[in-house]
NULODREN-539415 format. One record per residue (C-alpha): residue in three letters; z, y, x. Coordinates in steps of 0.25 Angstrom, whole numbers, plus 2048, in hexadecimal, padded with zeros to 3 digits. Last residue first. Layout:
N
ALAZYX...
This chain:
455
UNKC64F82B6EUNKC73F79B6DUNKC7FF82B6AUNKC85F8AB75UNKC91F88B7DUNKC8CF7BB82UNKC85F7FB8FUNKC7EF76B97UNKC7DF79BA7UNKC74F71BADUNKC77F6BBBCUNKC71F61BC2UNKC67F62BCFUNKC63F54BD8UNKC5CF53BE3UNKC57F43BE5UNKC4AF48BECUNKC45F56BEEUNKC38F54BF1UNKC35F62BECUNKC29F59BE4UNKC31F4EBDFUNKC38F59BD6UNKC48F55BD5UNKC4CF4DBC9UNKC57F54BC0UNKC64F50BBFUNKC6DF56BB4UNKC7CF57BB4UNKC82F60BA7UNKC8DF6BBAAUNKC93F6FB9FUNKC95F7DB9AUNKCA0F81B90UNKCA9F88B98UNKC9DF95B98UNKC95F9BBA4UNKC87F99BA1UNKC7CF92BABUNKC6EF94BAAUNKC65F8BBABUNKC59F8BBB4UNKC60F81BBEUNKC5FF78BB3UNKC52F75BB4UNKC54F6DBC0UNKC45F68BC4UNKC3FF76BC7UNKC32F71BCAUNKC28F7FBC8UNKC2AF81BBAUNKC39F86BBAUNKC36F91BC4UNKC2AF94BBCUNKC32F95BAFUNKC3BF9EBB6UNKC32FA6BBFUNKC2AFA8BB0UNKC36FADBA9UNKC37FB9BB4UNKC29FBCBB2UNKC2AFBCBA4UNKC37FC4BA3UNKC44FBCBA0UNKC4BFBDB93UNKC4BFADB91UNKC47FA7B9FUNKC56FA1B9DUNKC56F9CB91UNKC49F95B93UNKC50F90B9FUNKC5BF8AB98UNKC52F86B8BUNKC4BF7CB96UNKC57F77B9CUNKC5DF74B8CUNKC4FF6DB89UNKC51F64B96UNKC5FF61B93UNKC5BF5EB84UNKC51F54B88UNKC58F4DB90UNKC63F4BB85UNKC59F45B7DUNKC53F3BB85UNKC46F38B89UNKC42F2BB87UNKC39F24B92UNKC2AF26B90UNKC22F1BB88UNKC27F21B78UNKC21F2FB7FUNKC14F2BB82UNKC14F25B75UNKC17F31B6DUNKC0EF38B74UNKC03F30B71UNKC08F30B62UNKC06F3EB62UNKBF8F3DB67UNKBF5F31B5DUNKBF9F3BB53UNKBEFF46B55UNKBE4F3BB5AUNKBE5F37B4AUNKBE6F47B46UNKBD8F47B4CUNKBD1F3BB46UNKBD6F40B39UNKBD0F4EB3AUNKBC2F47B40UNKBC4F3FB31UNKBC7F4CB28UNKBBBF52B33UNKBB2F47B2EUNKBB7F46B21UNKBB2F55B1DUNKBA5F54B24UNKBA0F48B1CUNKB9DF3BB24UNKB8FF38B26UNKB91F38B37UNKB9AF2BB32UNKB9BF23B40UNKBA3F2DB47UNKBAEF2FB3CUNKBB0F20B39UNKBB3F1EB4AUNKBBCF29B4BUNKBC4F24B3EUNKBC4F17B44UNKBC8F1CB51UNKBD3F25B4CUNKBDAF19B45UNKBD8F10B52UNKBE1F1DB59UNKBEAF1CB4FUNKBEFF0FB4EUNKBEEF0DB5DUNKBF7F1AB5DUNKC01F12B54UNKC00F07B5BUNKC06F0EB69UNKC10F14B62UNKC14F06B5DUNKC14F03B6CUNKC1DF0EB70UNKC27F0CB67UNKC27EFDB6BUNKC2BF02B7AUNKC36F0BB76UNKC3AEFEB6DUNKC39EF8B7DUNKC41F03B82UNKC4DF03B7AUNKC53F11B7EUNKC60F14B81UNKC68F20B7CUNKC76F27B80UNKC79F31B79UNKC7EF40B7DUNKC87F4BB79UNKC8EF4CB87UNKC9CF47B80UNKC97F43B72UNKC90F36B77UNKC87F31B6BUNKC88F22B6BUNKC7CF1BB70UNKC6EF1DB6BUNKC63F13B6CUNKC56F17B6CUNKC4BF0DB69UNKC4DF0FB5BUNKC46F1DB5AUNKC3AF18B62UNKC38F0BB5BUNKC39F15B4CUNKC2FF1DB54UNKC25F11B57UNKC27F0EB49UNKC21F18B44UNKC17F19B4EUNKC13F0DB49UNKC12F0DB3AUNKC0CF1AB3BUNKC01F13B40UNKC01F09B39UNKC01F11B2CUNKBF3F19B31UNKBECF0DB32UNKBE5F08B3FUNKBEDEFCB3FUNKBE7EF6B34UNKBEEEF6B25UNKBF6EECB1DUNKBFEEE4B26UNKBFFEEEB31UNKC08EF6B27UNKC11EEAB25UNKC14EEAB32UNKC15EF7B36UNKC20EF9B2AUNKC27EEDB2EUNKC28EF3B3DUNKC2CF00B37UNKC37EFBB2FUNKC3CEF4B3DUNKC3BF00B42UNKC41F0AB3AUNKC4DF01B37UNKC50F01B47UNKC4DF10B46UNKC5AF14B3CUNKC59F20B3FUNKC5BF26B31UNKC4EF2DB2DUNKC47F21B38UNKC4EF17B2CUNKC47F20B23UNKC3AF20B28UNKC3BF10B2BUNKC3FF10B1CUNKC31F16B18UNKC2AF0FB23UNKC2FF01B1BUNKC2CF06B0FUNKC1FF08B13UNKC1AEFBB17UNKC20EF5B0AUNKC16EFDB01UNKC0DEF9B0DUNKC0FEEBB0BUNKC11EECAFBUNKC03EF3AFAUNKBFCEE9B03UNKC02EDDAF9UNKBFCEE4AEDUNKBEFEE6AF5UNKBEFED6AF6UNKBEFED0B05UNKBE4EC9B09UNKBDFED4B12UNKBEDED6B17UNKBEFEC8B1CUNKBF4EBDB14UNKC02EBBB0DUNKC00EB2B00UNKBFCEBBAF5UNKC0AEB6AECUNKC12EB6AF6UNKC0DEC1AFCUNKC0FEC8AF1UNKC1DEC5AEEUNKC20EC7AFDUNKC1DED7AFDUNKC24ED7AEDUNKC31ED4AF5UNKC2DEDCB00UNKC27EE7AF8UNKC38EE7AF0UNKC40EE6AFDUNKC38EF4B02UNKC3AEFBAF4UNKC4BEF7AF6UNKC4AEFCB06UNKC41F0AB01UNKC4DF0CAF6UNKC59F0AB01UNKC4FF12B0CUNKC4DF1EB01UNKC5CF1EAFFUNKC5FF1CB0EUNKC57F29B0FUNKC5DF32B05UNKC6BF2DB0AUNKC68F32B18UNKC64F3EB13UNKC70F41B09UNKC79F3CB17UNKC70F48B1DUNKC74F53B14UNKC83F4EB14UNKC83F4FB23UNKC7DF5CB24UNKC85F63B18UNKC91F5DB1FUNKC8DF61B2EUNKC8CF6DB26UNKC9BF6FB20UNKCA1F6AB2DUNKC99F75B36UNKC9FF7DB2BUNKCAEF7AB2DUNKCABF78B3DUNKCB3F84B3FUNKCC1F7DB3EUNKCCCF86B44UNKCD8F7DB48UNKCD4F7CB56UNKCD3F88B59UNKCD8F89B66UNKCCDF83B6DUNKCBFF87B6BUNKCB3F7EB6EUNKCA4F82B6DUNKC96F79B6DUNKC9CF6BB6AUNKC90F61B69UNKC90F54B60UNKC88F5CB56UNKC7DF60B62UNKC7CF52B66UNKC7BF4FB56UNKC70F59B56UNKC67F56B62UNKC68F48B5CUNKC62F4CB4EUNKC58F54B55UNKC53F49B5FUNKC52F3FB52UNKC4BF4AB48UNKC41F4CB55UNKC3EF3EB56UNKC3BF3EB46UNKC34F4BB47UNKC2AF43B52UNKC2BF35B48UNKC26F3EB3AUNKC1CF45B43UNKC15F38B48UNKC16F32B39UNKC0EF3FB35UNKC05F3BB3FUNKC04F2CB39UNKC03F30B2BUNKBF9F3BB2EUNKBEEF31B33UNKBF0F2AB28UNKBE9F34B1FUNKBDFF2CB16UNKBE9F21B14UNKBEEF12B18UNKBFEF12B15UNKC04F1CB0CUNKC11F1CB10UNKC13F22B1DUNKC09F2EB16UNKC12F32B0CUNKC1EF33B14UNKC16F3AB1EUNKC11F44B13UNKC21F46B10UNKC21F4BB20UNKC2EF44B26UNKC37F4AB30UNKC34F57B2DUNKC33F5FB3BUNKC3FF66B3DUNKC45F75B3BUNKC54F75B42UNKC62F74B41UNKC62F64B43UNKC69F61B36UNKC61F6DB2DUNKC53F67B31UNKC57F58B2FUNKC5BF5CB22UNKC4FF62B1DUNKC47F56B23UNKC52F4CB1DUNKC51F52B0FUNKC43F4FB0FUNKC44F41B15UNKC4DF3CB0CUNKC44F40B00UNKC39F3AB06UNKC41F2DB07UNKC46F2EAF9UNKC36F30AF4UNKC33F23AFDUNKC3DF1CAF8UNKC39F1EAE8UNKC2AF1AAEEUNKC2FF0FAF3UNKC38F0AAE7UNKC2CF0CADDUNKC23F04AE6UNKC2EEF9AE7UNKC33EF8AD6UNKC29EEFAD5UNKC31EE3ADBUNKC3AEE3AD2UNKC48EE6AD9UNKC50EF0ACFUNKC4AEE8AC2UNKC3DEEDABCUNKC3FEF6AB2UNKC4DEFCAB7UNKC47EFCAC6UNKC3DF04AC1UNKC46F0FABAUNKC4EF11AC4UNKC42F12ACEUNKC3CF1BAC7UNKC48F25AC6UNKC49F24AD5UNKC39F26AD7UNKC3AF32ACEUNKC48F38AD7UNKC41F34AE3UNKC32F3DADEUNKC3BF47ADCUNKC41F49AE8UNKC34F45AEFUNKC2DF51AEBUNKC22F4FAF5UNKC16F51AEBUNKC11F43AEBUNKC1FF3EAE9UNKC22F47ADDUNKC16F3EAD8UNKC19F31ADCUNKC28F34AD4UNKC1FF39AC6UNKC18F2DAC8UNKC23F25AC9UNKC2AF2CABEUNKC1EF28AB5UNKC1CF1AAB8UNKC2DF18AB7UNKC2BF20AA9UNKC20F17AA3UNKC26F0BAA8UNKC32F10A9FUNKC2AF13A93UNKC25F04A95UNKC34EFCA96UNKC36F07A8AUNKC2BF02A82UNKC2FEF4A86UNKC3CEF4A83UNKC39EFAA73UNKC2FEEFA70UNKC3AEE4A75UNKC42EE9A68UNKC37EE6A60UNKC32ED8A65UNKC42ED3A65UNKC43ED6A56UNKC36ED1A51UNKC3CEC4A59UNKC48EC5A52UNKC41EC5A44UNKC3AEB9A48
């Protein structure tokens, strides 16, 4: 008897701490949810870190309850990651750049069904654009890296390159922090991921699997819990170019999206073009880096070329049967308030904003892929006659770009060429003008000059 007085009031004291520990997890998530809404996602990480700890000591490390909180900890890591990288992404390629990811975006991916979907999909569309451009900058600067711009003899023993050193390791220790700041985020997004599946089959276990309709909402929150995750560490495994992962993250993601809401949804959408970017990134196959001439040698799988440019496809379908219900609702309610009607004819209007941009897109996954290094020796014959009209009257500047207007095919016979030892003498062959009937003739030469570093 007297031992079981005892045992009653020494379990008294557990419970009241097990209770005052609850307590704080509720509190420091909320205080977390709330640095989050504010974007101060440095501090809302080190809340969900401290959280987590403390959950996984009340609940054991792999209860099942422990997924939202491990989401929304991973989430704050990858918002982290993505901050540092858009401030280091600027200092690496030299340049101001567009940010990689808006916060608001990472917000919006994640929200599923809202009021303002149109902006999840357009700010989706400006995430895969800078995306591209982060990928062409970061290819334009290793081809620069690998590039010798002077060469001395005789001083071989002098070593110059003691700063250069000093920030290549500023630069490289900055982005290994990054890349660790992502595989952190994706580490905790795998373990919250493994922990919805888990709970995902218990559910339907229990339910029996059926079709959405059937399904329990607490079944739907998992799926697209789960549906998020998956884009979350598709996003970090584009971060990496990783694009093979991406994919495949995507396709679950799209799938488990098209379970729970109708194709005209604003997740769907996104979902697509998503994916149709991740199939674009992973269609190119680089080869080894050839340091002699400073270029790589590509190829192109046509046929995931071909599957980017279908999801594209979808996800313009996806918006345009959006904007035609919205079209359809405003011109049948004449009662509507002033207020909503232009907030509605505003949405309309930003929908055929990003179905033009996806257009284009399109258009572009359809035609052959340019390559870089094309590009670049049209630019650098461009900036050559610029250069050259620079200083130039009017008049005189108009004779040039008339002169170049009127069919010149050889660009290159407007640059000028420097005297120097350094020059090399680069082959290019242009297609002669149908119109002069000029068959089969032929003009090379352009002069490239590497005395001077890149414009």
């Amino acid at each position: 008897m007297a031992e079981h007085e005892h045992a009653e009031m020494s379990g008294a004291p557990l419970q009241s701490n097990n209770e005052s520990l609850r307590a704080y997890l509720a509190d420091l998530t909320e205080r977390a949810a709330a640095k989050d809404a504010v974007k101060d996602f440095n501090a809302a990480a080190e809340l969900y870190s401290e959280a987590t700890e403390l959950q996984a000591k009340l609940n054991g490390e792999l209860s099942l309850d422990n997924a939202d909180l491990l989401y929304s900890y991973g989430k704050s890591l990858y918002n982290v990651a993505v901050s540092k990288s858009d401030v280091l992404g600027s200092k690496v390629a030299g340049e101001s750049q567009t940010q990689l990811h808006d916060p608001l975006t990472v917000n919006a991916f994640s929200s599923g069904t809202t009021p303002g979907g149109d902006s999840l999909v357009q700010d989706a569309i400006s995430s895969g654009l800078t995306q591209r451009e982060a990928l062409a900058g970061k290819a334009q600067s290793q081809k620069v890296e690998n590039k010798t711009y002077f060469q001395f003899t005789g001083d071989e023993n002098f070593d110059a390159s003691d700063s250069d050193e000093e920030d290549k390791s500023d630069s490289g220790e900055g982005a290994e922090e990054d890349e660790d700041d992502f595989a952190n985020a994706f580490e905790v997004l795998d373990l919250a991921r493994i922990l919805y599946l888990k709970k995902l089959n218990a559910t339907e276990e229990e339910s029996g699997k059926g079709k959405t309709a059937d399904l329990p909402p607490h079944t739907k929150q998992i799926k697209e819990r789960l549906a998020d995750t998956y884009d979350l560490q598709a996003e970090i495994s584009l971060e990496a170019e990783r694009f093979t992962d991406a994919v495949t993250d995507l396709r679950t993601a799209l799938e488990l999206r098209q379970s729970l809401f109708p194709m005209e949804d604003p997740s769907i959408a996104e979902c697509h073009y998503k994916l149709s970017l991740a199939l674009e990134f992973a269609s190119v196959n680089k080869a080894d880096d050839d340091s002699a001439n400073g270029k790589s040698d590509r190829t192109t799988d046509e046929q995931m070329r071909k599957e980017a440019a279908s999801q594209m496809e979808k996800a313009i379908e996806s918006c345009q049967v959006r904007m035609a219900q919205e079209q359809k609702i405003l011109d049948n309610n004449s009662t509507m308030e002033e207020d909503k009607a232009t907030a509605m004819k505003r949405k309309i209007a930003n929908v055929k904003d990003i179905i033009a941009d996806m257009e284009q897109r399109l258009v572009d996954l359809k035609c052959p892929p340019v390559s870089l290094e094309d590009k670049e020796e049209k630019n650098d014959m461009l900036k050559g006659i610029l250069g050259q009209i620079m200083g130039q009257s009017p008049s005189e500047q108009m004779v040039q770009l008339d002169k170049v207007s009127k069919g010149a095919n050889d660009l290159s016979a407007f640059v000028k060429r420097r005297s120097g030892s350094n020059q090399q003498l680069v082959s290019t062959q242009k297609r002669s003008a149908q119109e002069s009937g000029q068959e089969g003739d032929v003009k090379r030469t352009r002069v490239d000059n590497t005395n001077g570093p890149p414009t």
